[in-house]
N, C-alpha and C positions, 0 to 999 in steps of 0.2 A: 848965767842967763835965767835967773829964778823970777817968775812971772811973780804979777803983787797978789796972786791968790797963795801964792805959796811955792807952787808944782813948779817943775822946771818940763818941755815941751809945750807944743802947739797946744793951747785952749782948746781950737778948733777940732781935736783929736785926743777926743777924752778916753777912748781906749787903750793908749801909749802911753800916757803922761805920766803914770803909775812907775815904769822901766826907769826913766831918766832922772826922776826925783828921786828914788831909793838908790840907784846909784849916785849920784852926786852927793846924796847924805853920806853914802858910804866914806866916796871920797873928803868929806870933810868930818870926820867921826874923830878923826885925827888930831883935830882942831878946835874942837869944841871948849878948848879951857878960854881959847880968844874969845874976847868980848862980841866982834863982827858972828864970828863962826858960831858961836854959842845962839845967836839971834836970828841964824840964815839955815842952822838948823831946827829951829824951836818951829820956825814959820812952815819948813817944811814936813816936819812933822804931824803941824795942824792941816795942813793941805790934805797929807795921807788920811786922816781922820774925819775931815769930810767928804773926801773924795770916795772913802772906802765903802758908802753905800753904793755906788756908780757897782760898784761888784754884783752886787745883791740882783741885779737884775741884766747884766748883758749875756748875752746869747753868746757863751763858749765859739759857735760856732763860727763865729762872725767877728774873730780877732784875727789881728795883724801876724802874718807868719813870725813862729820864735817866740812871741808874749811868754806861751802856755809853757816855751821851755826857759827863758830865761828870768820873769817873775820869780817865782819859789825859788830860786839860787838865790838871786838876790834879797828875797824877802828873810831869807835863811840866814845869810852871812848877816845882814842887818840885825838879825837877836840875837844872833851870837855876838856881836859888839855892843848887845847890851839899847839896843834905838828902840823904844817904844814906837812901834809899828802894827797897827791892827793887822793882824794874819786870819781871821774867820770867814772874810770870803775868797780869797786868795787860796783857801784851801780846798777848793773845788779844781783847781788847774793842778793839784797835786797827780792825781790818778792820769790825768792827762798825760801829762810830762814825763809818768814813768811810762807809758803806752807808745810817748814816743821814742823814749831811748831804746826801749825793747824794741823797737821797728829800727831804730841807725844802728843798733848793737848790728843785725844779721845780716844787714846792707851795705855794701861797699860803696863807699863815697869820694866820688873825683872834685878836684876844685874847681872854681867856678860853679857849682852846682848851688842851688836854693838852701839845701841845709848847712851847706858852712858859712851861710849868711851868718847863726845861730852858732858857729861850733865853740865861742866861748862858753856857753851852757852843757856841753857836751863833749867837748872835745878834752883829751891828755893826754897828748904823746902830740910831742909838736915834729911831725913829720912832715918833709920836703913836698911830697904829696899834698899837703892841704894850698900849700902856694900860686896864685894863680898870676897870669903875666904880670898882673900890676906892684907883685911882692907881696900882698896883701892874700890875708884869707876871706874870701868871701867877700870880699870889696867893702868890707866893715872895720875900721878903727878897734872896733873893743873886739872882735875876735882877732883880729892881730897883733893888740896886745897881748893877749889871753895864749897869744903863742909864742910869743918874746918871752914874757913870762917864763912860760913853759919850759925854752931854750935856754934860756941863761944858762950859761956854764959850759956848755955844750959847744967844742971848739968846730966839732962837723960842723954845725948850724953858724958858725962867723958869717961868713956870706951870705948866706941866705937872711940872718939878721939885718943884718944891714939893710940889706934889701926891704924887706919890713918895715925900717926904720924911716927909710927913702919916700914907701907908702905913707907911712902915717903922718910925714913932713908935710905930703902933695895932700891929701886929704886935708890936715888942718889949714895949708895957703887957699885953700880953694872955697872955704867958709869964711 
């Protein structure tokens, strides 16, 4: 769903758009010897490049819960695979981000709660606890993956995967 400016997300919500283009580059980083992929990422690349003055001027304070934690993960894993990605204003949510994990480091967090909207930025230790009725962490697709993830392997967590898995089914039918 790569809009013709490049980004992937709402136009209308230019403080998000950043999140869901650097992930889907990620996800197709993989791909880029294809012709299509090499092209879908080249556009989204230029996207990030104009898009990355939109940085330079918004108000930290006045972002969408989780941006300021899961940006710089992703902006991260993106140079490490190498994706020409401007990181200069991106690096203002740095000090952020650690400010917040130092506040969920000392805090105990049940699910359903606001921060495990966010817990694939944060979260490692895919425990039963972070599960809330829906099988889902935080009622979010990428932090239930980010706990799938996590679990693989892990025969305790069979059902509970599943379950998960169940989520991320009903989430994608329902888009």
């Amino acid at each position: 769903q790569q809009q013709a400016d490049g980004g992937w997300g709402n136009p209308c919500l230019p403080e998000i758009r950043d999140v869901p283009t650097v992930a889907a580059l990620l996800a197709l980083v993989h791909y880029r010897d294809q012709f299509e992929s090499a092209k879908i990422v080249e556009h989204g690349l230029n996207f990030l490049q104009r898009h990355h003055q939109f940085w330079a001027s918004v108000p930290l304070k006045d972002l969408p819960v989780g941006i300021e934690l899961i940006l710089p993960l992703l902006v991260q894993e993106a140079k490490d695979y190498g994706l020409a990605i401007p990181t200069r204003h991106y690096e203002k949510l740095i000090p952020i981000r650690e400010k917040k994990l130092a506040q969920i480091a000392k805090l105990q967090f049940q699910a359903a709660t606001p921060p495990t909207f966010s817990w694939e930025a944060w979260g490692n230790e895919p425990d039963l606890k972070w599960l809330d009725v829906t099988g889902g962490v935080g009622h979010n697709p990428a932090a239930t993956v980010h706990w799938l993830y996590l679990a693989k392997g892990r025969p305790e967590l069979k059902e509970a995967s599943r379950n998960a898995e169940t989520f991320l089914t009903r989430a994608a039918e329902a888009t």
